[in-house]
C-alpha positions, 0 to 999 in steps of 0.5 A: 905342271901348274900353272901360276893363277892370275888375276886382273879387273876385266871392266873398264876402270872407270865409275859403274854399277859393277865391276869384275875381277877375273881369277884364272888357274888351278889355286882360283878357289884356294885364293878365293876361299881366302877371301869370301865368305858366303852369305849362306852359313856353312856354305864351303867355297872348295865346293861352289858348284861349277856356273852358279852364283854365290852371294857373299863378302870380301875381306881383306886381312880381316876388313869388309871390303865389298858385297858381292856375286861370285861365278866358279866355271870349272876347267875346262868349261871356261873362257880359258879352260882353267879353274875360273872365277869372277867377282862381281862387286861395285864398280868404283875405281876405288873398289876394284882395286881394293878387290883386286889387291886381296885377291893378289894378296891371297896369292895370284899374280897379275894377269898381263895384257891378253893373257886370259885370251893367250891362256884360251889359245894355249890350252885349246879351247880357241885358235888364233883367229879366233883369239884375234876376232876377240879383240876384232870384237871388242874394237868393232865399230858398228854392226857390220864390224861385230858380225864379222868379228863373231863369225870370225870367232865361231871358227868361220875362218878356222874351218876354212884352213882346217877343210883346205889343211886337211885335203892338203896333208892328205895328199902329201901322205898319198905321194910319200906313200906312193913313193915307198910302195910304188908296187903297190900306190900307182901315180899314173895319171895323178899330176892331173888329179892334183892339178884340178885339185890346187887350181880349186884350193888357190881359188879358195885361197885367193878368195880369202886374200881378196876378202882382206881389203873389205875386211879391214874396212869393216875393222878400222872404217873407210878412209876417207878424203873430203876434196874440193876446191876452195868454198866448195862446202867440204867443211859444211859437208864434214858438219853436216856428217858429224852433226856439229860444227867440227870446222870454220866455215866462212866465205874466205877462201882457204879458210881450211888450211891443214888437214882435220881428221873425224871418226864418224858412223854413217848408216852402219859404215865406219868412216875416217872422214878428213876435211882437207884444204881447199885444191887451188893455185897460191902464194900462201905457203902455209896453204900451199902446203896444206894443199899438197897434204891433201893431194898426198891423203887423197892418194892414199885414200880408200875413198874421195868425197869430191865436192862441187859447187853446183852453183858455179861453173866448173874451174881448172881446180876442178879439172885437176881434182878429176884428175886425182880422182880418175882411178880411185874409188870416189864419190862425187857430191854436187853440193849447193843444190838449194841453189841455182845449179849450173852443172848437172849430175849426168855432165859430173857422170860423164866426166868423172865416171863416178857415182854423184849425189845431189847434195846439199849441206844447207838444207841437210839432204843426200845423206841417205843417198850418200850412205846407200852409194857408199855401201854399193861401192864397197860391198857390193850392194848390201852389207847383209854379210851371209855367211861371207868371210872376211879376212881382217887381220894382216898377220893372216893375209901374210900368211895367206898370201905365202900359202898362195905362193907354195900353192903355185909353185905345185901347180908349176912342178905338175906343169913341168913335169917335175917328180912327185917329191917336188909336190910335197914340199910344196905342199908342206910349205903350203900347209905349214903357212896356212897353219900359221893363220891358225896358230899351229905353225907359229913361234912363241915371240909372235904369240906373245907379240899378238896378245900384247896388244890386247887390253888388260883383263882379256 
C-alpha cells in the first residue's frame, strides 16, 4: 500500500545561507518533476540518479521562486528508507515557505513532528533507540553528550538487547522443546546451567540501569545547587562561571533572596547551575523562604557547590549547610583564598569529607581544578567514554528495569525448584520487556507518543 508522501523544512527557520525541504514517499520525484527544472537541457527528473546533485529552478504555478540543488536517494538507501528528496535553496524565512507550499501544492502533505525519523523506525532501516539517540543528538550539550548519542545510534545499545534477546529466546525454545520430547532433550542438570547463565545476564542488565543516572547527566547536565551562607561568594562564584555578571553582588547580606537558575558548559560538562539564597536564621519572610527553596533544591540536586568563606571562622549556618550536604555528592569551594585565610582545606576535608578547591572568584582561580573534580565525581575520572554505554532514556530503564525483575524471578523458580514451565514465562516476560527498548515490543500509542516530542522536519 502507498504511503502518503510528506514534506517539511528540516533547517531551522530562521535567516541563512541555505535552507532544506525534505520530501519522503513514493510520489517524491513525481511531485518534484512538477516543481523543478533542471538546469541541464533535456535532463528528466523521473530519472535523476540516486545521491547525486542536480542544479536546477523551482517553480510554482508558473513563477521562479528559488535557484537550487536538488539530492534524489532512492529506497531504500535513505534516512527513511523511502523515495527521498531534499531542496537545498536560500535560507530566508521567506523562501522556504514558499519552496515548501509548491512542494505541498504538487501533492505532498505536511510532515508532522518526527515523522521522518517515526517513518526510519517503521520501515527498519533504525530501532527505537536508535531513533531516541536521534533526538539525544540533536539536543546534546557538549562533546561527551554527542558521543553518547552516536554510539547510541550506531546500535551500541541495540546489540546489547539483541545479544541478551538472543540467548534468552534460545532457551525458552530449548525447555518447550524439552518438554514435548522429554525422550529425546533431557533437563537433567539444566536448572544449574540456567542459573549460571541469568546470573550473567542480570549483571549485564543491572549494569545498564546503573549507566542511566550518568546517562542522563551527560543528556540534561548536572543539576547543580550553589549553597552557602550569606557573603559567602555564591553569587561572584555563579559570575565567574557563566563569565558576566548574572547576579547582584553587594556586601548585604541576603542580597540573593530567590533561587536563579543558569546553564553553563564547564570543560565539556553540562551544569544546571542555581545560585540560591544565602543559608541563615531570619525575621525576613521573603528570605526566609528563599531559604527554605534552597535547602528543598539542594535536596534534590545532582551536585552542591558549597562555598565558604575562607576569611572567616566557620558559624552555625555553616554547620547546618554540612549537615545538608553529609550524603549528597558535593564539592566544597573554600572561596576568598586572595585573603587571609582562616580555615584551611585539610580542616574542610575532615569535616565534610568532601573533595575542596582552593577557590577564589576575585582573582578568577580554581576553575580548572574545580572542573577536573567534577569529572572525577561523576565519571569516574575521565569523560574518555570508550566504548561504555549509557542509558539516557527513562522509557528504556522502565523497561529495563522490568527486564531485571522477570530475570530474578527465573532465578528464584530455579532456587525453588519450580517446573521448567515456570522459566519460560518468565523468560518471555524478560524477553518481551527487553524488546520494548528496541521497539519490538511496543504499542503504536507509545511510538507516537515518543516521535511527538520530536522537532519538525526530523
Amino acid at each position: 500500500m502507498e504511503k502518503e508522501t510528506i514534506a517539511a523544512i528540516s533547517t531551522a527557520m530562521s535567516s541563512s545561507g541555505i535552507g532544506i525541504i525534505r520530501i519522503s514517499g513514493d510520489s517524491a520525484l513525481d511531485i518534484l518533476s512538477k516543481i523543478f527544472y533542471p538546469a541541464r537541457k533535456g535532463l528528466n527528473v523521473q530519472n535523476l540518479k540516486s545521491h547525486t546533485v542536480t542544479y536546477g529552478h523551482i517553480y510554482d504555478d508558473g513563477t521562479l521562486i528559488d535557484e537550487v540543488l536538488v539530492i534524489y536517494m532512492k529506497r531504500p538507501h535513505s534516512y527513511t528508507a523511502e523515495d527521498v528528496v531534499e531542496i537545498d535553496c536560500h535560507g530566508g524565512v521567506f523562501i522556504l515557505k514558499k519552496v515548501l507550499e509548491a512542494v505541498l501544492r504538487a501533492g505532498a502533505r505536511p510532515a508532522e513532528a518526527g515523522e521522518f525519523t517515526k517513518r526510519a523506525f517503521l520501515n527498519g532501516r533504525i530501532d527505537l533507540s536508535q531513533a531516541e539517540a536521534v533526538m539525544e543528538l540533536i539536543n546534546s550539550k557538549n562533546e561527551y553528550a554527542r558521543n553518547s548519542a552516536m554510539r547510541q545510534l550506531r546500535g551500541s545499545v541495540s546489540n546489547k538487547i539483541k545479544d541478551l534477546r538472543k540467548k534468552i529466546i534460545y532457551e525458552i525454545a530449548f525447555i518447550e522443546s524439552a518438554l514435548d520430547d522429554p525422550e529425546h532433550i533431557s533437563m537433567e542438570g539444566y536448572g544449574e546451567k540456567l542459573s549460571l547463565l541469568i546470573r550473567s545476564m542480570m549483571e549485564q542488565v543491572e549494569e545498564l540501569i546503573r549507566s542511566a543516572d550518568n546517562g542522563r547527566i551527560l543528556s540534561e547536565g548536572i543539576k547543580t545547587v550553589i549553597l552557602g551562607k550569606p557573603n559567602a561568594g555564591k553569587s561572584s562564584v555563579l559570575n565567574l562561571l557563566l563569565g558576566e555578571d548574572r547576579a547582584i553582588v553587594t556586601e548585604i547580606a541576603g542580597t540573593t533572596r530567590d533561587t536563579l537558575e543558569e546553564n553553563l558548559n564547564l570543560g565539556g560538562i553540562s551544569l544546571n547551575l542555581m545560585d540560591t539564597a544565602g543559608i541563615r536564621q531570619t525575621d525576613d519572610l521573603v528570605e526566609k523562604i528563599g531559604v527554605q527553596r534552597a535547602m528543598d533544591h539542594a535536596r534534590d540536586a545532582d551536585l552542591i557547590l558549597y562555598v565558604v568563606d575562607s576569611s572567616e571562622e566557620l558559624s552555625e549556618e555553616d554547620e547546618k549547610i554540612q549537615e545538608v550536604i553529609a550524603d549528597k555528592q558535593a564539592i566544597v569551594l573554600l572561596n576568598k583564598s586572595d585573603l587571609e585565610q582562616k580555615i584551611t582545606k585539610e580542616e574542610m576535608e575532615e569535616r565534610t569529607g568532601k573533595p575542596v578547591v582552593i577557590f577564589s572568584a576575585k582573582e578568577e582561580t580554581g576553575l580548572s581544578e574545580l572542573s577536573d573534580t567534577i569529572s572525577r565525581l561523576f565519571f569516574s575520572g575521565g569523560l574518555e567514554f570508550n566504548d561504555e554505554i549509557y542509558i539516557t532514556s527513562a522509557r528504556q530503564k522502565n523497561a529495563l528495569d522490568r527486564a531485571l525483575a522477570s530475570l530474578k524471578k527465573v532465578g528464584e523458580s530455579i532456587e525453588n525448584g519450580m517446573p521448567e514451565d515456570f522459566y519460560s514465562i518468565d523468560l518471555m516476560d524478560a524477553y518481551e520487556a527487553l524488546g520494548a527498548v528496541i521497539g519490538e515490543t511496543v504499542e503504536e500509542d507509545l511510538v507516537n507518543e515518543i516521535f511527538s516530542k520530536f522537532c519538525m522536519g526530523k
